[in-house]
C-alpha positions in Angstrom: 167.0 154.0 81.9 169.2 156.9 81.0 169.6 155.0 76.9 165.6 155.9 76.9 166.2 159.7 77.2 167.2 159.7 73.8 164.2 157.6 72.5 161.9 161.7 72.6 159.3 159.5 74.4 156.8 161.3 76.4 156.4 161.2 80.4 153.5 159.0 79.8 155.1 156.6 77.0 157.9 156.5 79.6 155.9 155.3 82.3 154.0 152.7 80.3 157.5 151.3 79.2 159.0 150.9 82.5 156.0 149.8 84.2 155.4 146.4 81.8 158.8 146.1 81.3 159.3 146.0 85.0 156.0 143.9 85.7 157.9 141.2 83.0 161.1 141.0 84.3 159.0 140.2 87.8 157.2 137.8 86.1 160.3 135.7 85.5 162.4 136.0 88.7 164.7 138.9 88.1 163.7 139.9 91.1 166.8 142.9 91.1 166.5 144.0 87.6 162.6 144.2 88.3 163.4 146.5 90.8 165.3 148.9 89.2 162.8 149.4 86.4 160.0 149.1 88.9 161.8 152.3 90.8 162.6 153.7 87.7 159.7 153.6 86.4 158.2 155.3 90.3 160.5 157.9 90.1 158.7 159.5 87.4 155.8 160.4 89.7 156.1 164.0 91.5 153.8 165.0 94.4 153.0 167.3 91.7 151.3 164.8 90.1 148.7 164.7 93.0 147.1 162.3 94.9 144.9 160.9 92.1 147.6 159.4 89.6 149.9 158.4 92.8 146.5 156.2 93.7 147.3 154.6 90.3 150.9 153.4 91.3 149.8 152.1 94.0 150.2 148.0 93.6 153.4 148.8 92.1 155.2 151.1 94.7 154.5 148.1 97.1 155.8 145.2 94.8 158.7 148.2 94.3 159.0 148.0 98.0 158.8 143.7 98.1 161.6 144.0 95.6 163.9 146.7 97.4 163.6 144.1 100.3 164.4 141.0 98.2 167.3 142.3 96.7 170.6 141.5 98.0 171.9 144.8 96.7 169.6 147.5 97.6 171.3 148.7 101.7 170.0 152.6 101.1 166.2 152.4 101.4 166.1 156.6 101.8 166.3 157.2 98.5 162.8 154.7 98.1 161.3 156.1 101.0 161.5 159.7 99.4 159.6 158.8 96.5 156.0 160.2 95.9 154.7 157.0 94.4 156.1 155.1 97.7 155.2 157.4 99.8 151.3 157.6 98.6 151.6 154.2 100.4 151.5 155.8 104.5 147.6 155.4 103.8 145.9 152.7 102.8 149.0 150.3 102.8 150.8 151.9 105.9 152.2 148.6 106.9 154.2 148.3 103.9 155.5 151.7 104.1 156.1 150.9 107.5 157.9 147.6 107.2 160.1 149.7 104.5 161.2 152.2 107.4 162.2 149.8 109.6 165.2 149.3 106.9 165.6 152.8 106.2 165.9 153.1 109.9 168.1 149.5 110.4 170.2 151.1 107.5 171.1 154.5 109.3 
């Protein structure tokens, strides 16, 4: 993710990238590499960016969370937890977001 800094795409163009970039690479089974653009792609949401647009990321912060869980080499969960996008989630999908803190609590 860090080669598309140089690309002078916008926040948006950014998010639309990693988002179907991420969504294909699910698609096919990369189940890890989906992840990290998946989370990549959530890490570009703020708190700032209110509850609204979070509302937006929803289906993906929980296939973000599905993923973390697949992957045999995701052990720190914190960092996922901490995200706004993932964290939108304690509301109408609390049971994934709680399922995810039973790792982040396993893990610590």
């Amino acid at each position: 993710m860090k080669d598309s800094a140089s690309w002078n795409l916008t926040t948006e163009e950014r998010r639309s990238l990693y988002q179907k970039v991420g969504s294909a690479l699910d698609k096919v089974g990369e189940s890890g590499s989906a992840f990290q653009v998946i989370f990549a792609y959530l890490k570009l949401y703020t708190e700032a960016d209110g509850a609204e647009v979070l509302a937006k990321t929803e289906t993906d912060a929980r296939r973000c969370v599905i993923l973390a869980i697949k992957a045999v080499d995701i052990i720190n969960f914190d960092e996922l937890v901490e995200q706004a996008a993932i964290k939108a989630l304690t509301g109408k999908h609390a049971k994934v977001f709680s399922l995810l803190n039973m790792f982040t609590t396993a893990s610590a």
